[in-house]
C-alpha positions in Angstrom: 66.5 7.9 18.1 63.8 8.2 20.7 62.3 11.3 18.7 62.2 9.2 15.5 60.1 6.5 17.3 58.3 9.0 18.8 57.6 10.7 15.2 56.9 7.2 13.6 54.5 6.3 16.3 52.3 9.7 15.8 52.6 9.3 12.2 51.5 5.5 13.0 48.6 6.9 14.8 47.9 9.6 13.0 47.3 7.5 9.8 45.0 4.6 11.6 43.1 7.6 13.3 42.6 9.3 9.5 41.9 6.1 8.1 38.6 4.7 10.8 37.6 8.1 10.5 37.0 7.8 6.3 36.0 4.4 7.5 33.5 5.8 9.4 32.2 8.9 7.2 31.9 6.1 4.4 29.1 4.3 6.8 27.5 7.7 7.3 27.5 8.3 3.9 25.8 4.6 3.2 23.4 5.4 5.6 21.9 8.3 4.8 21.9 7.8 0.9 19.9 4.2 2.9 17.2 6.7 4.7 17.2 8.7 1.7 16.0 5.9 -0.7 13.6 4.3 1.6 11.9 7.8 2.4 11.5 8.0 -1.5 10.2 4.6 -1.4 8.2 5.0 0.9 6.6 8.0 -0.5 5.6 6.2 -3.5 4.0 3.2 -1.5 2.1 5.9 0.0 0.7 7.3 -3.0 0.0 4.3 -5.1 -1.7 2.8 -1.5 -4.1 6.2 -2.0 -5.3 5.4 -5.7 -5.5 1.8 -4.8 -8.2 3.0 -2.1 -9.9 5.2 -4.2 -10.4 2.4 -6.5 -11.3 0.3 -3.9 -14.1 2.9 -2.6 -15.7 3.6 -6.3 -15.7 -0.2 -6.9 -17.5 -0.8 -3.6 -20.3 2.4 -4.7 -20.6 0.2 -8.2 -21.1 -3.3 -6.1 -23.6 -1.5 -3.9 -25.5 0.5 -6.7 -25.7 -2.8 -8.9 -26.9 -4.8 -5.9 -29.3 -2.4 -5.4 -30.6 -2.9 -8.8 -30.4 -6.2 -9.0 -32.7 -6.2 -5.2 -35.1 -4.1 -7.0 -35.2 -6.5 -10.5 -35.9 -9.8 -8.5 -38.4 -7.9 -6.0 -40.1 -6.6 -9.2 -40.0 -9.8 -10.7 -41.1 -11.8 -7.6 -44.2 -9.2 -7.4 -44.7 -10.1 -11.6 -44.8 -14.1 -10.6 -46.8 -14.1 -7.7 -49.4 -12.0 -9.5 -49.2 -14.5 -12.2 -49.6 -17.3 -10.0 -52.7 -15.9 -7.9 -54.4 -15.0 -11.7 -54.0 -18.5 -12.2 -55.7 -19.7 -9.3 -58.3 -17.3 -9.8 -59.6 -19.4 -13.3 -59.3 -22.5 -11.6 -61.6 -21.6 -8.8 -63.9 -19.8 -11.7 -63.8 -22.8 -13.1 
């Protein structure tokens, strides 16, 4: 009798052992298909983050080339009006 306990209680053991141990390899498995995903995630972020600053630098160049322009419109047309204005006070004092 005592060997039949004996065999029951390894088989006992034997089976709970087996069964943390597929317990365990399942959270393993979870894990690493986890790291997995967020690795290919965060590849992508990384990539889309890159065109998102190359747009961001060419739209920067196009704000600073069209300021530019504009600077050089209004001083041009500042220069225009202030000629203007001094032609006109040149009659009156003719006058």
């Amino acid at each position: 009798m005592k060997k039949l306990l004996i065999i029951a209680a390894f088989i006992a053991v034997s089976t709970f052992s087996y069964a943390q141990e597929t317990a365990q390899d399942k959270a393993d498995k979870a894990a690493d298909k986890t790291k997995s995903a967020a690795n290919k995630v965060g590849s992508e972020v990384k990539k889309d983050a890159k065109a998102v600053g190359k747009g961001v630098s060419k739209g920067a160049d196009k704000v600073g080339e069209t300021a530019e322009k504009g600077y050089d419109a209004t001083k041009k047309g500042v220069k225009k009006g202030a000629k203007k204005v001094e032609d006109k006070i040149d009659k009156k004092k003719e006058d």
